[in-house]
N, C-alpha and C positions, 0 to 999 in steps of 0.2 A: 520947440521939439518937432522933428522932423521925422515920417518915414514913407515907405514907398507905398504902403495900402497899411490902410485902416482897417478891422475885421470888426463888426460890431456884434458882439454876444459870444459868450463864453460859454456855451453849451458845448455838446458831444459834436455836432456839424462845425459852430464854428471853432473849436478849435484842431478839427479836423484839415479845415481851409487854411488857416494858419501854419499848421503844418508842412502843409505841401507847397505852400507861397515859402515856406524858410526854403525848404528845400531843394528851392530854383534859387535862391540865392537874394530873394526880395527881404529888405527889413520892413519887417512884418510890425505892428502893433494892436494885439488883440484887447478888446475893452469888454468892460462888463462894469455894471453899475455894482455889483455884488459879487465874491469868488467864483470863479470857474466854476462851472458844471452844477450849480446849486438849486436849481429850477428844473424847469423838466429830466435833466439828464439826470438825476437824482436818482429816484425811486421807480424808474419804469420797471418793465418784466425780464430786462436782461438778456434779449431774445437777438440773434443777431440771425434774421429771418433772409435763409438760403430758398427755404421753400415758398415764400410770403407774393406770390406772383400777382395774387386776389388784394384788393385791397379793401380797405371795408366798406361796401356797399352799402346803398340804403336798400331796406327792403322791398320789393318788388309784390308781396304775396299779400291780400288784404288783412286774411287773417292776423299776417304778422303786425303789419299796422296799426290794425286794433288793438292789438293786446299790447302793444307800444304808447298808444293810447290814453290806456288804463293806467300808464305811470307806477306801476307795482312791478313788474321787472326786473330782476338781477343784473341784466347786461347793458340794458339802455334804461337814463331818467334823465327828467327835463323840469327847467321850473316853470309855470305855469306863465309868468306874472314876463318872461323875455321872449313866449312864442311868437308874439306879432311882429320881433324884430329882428326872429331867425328869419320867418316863416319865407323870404325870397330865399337866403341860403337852401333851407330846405328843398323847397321845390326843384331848382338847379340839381340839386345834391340824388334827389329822385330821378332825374329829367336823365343824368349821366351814370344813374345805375342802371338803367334801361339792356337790358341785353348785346343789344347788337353796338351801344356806345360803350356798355362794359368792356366788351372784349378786345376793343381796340385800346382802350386803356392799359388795359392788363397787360397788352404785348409792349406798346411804349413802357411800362412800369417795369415790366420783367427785362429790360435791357438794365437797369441799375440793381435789380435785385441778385441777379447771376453775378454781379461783379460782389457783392455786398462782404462774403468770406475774405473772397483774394485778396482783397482791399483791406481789409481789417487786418490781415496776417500781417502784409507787411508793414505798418505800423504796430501792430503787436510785437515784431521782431524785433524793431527799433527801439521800442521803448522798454524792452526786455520787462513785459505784462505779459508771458504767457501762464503765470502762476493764477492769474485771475480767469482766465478761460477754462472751460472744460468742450469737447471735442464726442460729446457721443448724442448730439441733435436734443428732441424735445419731446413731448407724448400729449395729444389731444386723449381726453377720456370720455365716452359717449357711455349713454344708460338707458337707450331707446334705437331696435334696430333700423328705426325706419331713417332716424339720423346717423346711423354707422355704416350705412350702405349709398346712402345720400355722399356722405364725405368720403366714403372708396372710392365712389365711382371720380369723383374728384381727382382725388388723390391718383389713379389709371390715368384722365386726363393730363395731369401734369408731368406725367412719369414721361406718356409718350410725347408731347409738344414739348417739352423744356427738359425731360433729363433729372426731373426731380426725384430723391431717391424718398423707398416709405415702403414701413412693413405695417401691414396688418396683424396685431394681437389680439388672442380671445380672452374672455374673463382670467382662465390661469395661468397663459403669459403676461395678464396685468399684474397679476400677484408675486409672481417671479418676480418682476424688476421694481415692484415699489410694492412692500411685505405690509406695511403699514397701513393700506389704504382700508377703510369699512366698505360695506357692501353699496351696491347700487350701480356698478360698474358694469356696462356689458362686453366691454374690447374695447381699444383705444388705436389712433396710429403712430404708428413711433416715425417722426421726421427727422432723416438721419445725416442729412448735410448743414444745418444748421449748428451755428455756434452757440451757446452759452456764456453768461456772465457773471462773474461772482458775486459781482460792484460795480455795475457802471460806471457810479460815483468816482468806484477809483482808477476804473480805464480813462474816466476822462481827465484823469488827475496825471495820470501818465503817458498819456499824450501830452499832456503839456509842459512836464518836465523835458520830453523829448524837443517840442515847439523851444522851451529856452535853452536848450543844450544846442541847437542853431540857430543862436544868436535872438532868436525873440524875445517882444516885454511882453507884459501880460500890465495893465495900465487901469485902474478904477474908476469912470468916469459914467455920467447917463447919457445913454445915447441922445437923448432928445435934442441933445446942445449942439446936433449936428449941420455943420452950413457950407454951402457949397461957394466957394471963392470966383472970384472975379477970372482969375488965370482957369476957371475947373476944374481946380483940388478940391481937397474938402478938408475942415477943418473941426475939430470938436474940443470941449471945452475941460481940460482936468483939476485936480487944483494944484497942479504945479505950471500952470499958464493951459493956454491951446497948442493942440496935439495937430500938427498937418500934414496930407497927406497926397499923392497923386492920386490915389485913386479909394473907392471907400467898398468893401462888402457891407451887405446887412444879412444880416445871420439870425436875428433875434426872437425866433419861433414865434409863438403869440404876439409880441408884441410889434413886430418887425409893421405892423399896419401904424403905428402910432409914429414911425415916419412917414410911410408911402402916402399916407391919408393926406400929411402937412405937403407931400412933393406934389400932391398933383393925381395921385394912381388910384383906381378903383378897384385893387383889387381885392376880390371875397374871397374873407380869410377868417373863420369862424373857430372856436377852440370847444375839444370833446376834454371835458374834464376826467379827472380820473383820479382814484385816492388808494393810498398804501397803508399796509398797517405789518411791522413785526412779531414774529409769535417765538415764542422762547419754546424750543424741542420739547418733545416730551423725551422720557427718560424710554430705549432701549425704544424705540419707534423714528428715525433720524429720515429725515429725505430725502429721497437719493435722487432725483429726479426732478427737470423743470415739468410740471405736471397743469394745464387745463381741462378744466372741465367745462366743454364746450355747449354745452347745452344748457350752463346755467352762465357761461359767459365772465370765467374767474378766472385767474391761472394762480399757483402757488411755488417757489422758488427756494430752494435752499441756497443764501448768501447768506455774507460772511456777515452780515447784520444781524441774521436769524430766518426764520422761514415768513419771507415775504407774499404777503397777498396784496396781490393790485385787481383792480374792480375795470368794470367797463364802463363803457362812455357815458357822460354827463351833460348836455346840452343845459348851458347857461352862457349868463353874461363871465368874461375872462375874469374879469375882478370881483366876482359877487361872493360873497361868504360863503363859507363852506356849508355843505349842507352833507356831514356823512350817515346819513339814511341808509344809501347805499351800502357803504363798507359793513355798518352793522347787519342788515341783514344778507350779505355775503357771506360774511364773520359766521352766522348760526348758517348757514347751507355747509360751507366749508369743514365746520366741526363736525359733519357728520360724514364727510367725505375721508378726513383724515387729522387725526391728533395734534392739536393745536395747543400750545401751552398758555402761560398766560403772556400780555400782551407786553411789550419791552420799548414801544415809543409813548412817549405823553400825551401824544396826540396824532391822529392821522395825519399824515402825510395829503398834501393835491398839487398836482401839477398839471399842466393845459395841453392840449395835443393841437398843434395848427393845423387845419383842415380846410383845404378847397374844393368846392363843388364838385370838379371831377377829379377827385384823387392823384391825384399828382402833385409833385412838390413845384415852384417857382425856383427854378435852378437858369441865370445868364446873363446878361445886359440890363439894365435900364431900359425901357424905350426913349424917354426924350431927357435924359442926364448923362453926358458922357462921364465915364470913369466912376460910374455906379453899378453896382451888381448885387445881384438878389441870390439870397439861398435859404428859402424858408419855405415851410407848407409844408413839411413831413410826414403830418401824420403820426399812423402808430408806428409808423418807419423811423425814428429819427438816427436813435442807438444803429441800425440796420443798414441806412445811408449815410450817415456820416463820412467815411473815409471815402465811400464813391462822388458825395458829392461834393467835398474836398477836390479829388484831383480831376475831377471835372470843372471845377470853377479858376482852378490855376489853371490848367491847361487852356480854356479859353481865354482868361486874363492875361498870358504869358504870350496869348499868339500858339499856343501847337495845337496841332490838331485833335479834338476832341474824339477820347478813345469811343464816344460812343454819340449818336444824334443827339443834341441837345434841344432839337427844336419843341419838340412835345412840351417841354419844359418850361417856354417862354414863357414872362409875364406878357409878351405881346397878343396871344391867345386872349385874356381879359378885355382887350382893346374896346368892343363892342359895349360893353356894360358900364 
């Protein structure tokens, strides 16, 4: 079996990339050891983040450390027993949240964040998904002025360097727009260019109906069986013989290290866990609204699954056991934020977030593989990049000129480590 690139992982990126290689006219072969989109693209928060210019920093402030610390936290936990084998990631991960290396980031990251809508439209149009979208942005909700004046004054910054749009609400325009909520609410802001998702799950399902509808397979195979040929193709192994190809992406969020590690590459590529749980509506109390509550570090979703909670980040090893401590005591903050029915999956949901020291994704080339290319490291970006970093990775694999710098992006930056 024969095609012209290889796409390796079936998440919301790659088959974003796959997309946009059909639509040059490449026969595409997208792989996944497991169906499309069933791993992180899963259960994230559905957020298709116009405003998301910040990415998530380590914190800077001691206090906050400490109490990060303490491991009792709602928005950050860690397990004890893998600190000494983050603890380089971390320091890195501290060293580029530093102010003056933040904000250079931020402006490299906000070149793919602005495109993140336009980008998604038009595969949204293609794939005739706009029944899954909603179009009226997202709401932080804050319960302490000293943090609602912290995130305006933000929220002013961004408006005037980037054009980000956001209204400030007080307690009884929060009640206006989500009737439901219980007390402890002080204003929230409402982020209004930002898209909404009903189902990821099923945007990414329909992308990839669109992906076969020009001409692509979608093929089941583990990447690990990946090997680069004698000519510089590469070839991988299914069980209907070996899959070959001129040229190979790797796509495969968390794992995407479980090749680079076998090629040769160092690159730090750490996973922030994260876990979902569905809540069945209560009766005459419905959600109208993607709603966080940023001070305890939750957000809440009404999809088409039921009103989803996703949790904040989990510092472990990618494969270690679940451990939802977390979710549960989310779960009792949450019920008191707003009415929560009982709970309609068997088990919490977890999925990985790939994470590099300085917040940026690994979007271009190989350094020393020709006709190898990288599109991993997301973040909490993945849903959010995906279709940007789709036709950025055609467009350089194709030869045209990349709509936007690609170089922040390199895996070449890693070089030194």
């Amino acid at each position: 079996m024969h095609a012209d690139t290889i796409v390796l992982g079936a998440g919301i990126v790659g088959v974003s990339i796959a997309v946009h290689l059909a639509r040059r006219g490449r026969a595409v072969a997208l792989v996944d050891r497991r169906q499309p989109g069933e791993e992180t693209s899963f259960g994230n928060a559905g957020l298709i983040q116009q405003e998301g210019i910040f990415p998530h920093a380590f914190p800077q402030n001691l206090g906050v450390i400490a109490r990060y610390g303490l491991n009792t936290s709602l928005d950050m936990r860690y397990h004890l027993a893998d600190l000494p084998r983050l603890a380089p990631y971390l320091a890195r991960y501290w060293w580029f949240s530093r102010p003056r290396q933040f904000e250079a980031i931020a402006r490299s990251y906000a070149r793919l964040i602005a495109a993140s809508v336009s980008e998604h439209a038009v595969l949204v149009n293609e794939a005739k998904a706009d029944g899954l979208i909603v179009r009226n942005g997202w709401f932080e909700l804050f319960r302490t002025a000293a943090a609602f004046d912290k995130a305006g004054a933000e929220a002013e910054w961004l408006s005037r360097e980037f054009g980000v749009a956001s209204a400030r609400l007080d307690q009884a325009m929060v009640r206006q727009v989500e009737p439901g909520l219980k007390t402890g609410v002080l204003g929230a802001l409402h982020w209004r260019d930002p898209w909404t998702v009903r189902s990821p799950h099923e945007l990414t399902l329909a992308y990839l109906s669109l992906f076969r509808s020009l001409g692509g397979h979608f093929v089941k195979a583990d990447a690990r069986t990946l090997n680069q040929q004698a000519s510089g193709g590469w070839t991988i192994a299914t069980a209907d013989g070996p899959l070959a190809s001129r040229q190979a992406v790797l796509a495969l969020g968390p794992w995407s290290t479980d090749i680079t590690r076998r090629l040769g590459y160092r690159i730090p590529l750490e996973v922030q866990r994260g876990y979902a749980m569905h809540y069945q509506p209560v009766d005459g109390e419905p959600l109208r609204n993607w709603i966080a509550d940023r001070e305890r570090g939750y957000l809440l979703a009404p999809m088409l699954q039921g009103i989803r909670l996703t949790t904040g980040a989990e510092f472990a090893r990618r494969d270690a056991p679940k451990t939802p401590v977390q979710l549960a005591e989310t779960e009792r903050v949450a019920r008191q934020l707003f009415p929560l029915g009982v709970r309609l999956d068997p088990e919490p949901w977890m999925g990985g977030r790939p994470c590099t020291p300085d917040m940026l994704p690994v979007i271009g080339p190989a350094p020393r593989h020709n006709n190898l290319w990288f599109a991993f490291g997301h973040a909490h970006r993945g849903l959010t990049l995906g279709p940007v970093t789709g036709r950025l990775i055609a467009e350089m694999l194709t030869g045209e000129t990349p709509f936007v710098n690609a170089e922040p992006f390199s895996a070449g930056r890693f070089a030194a480590l």
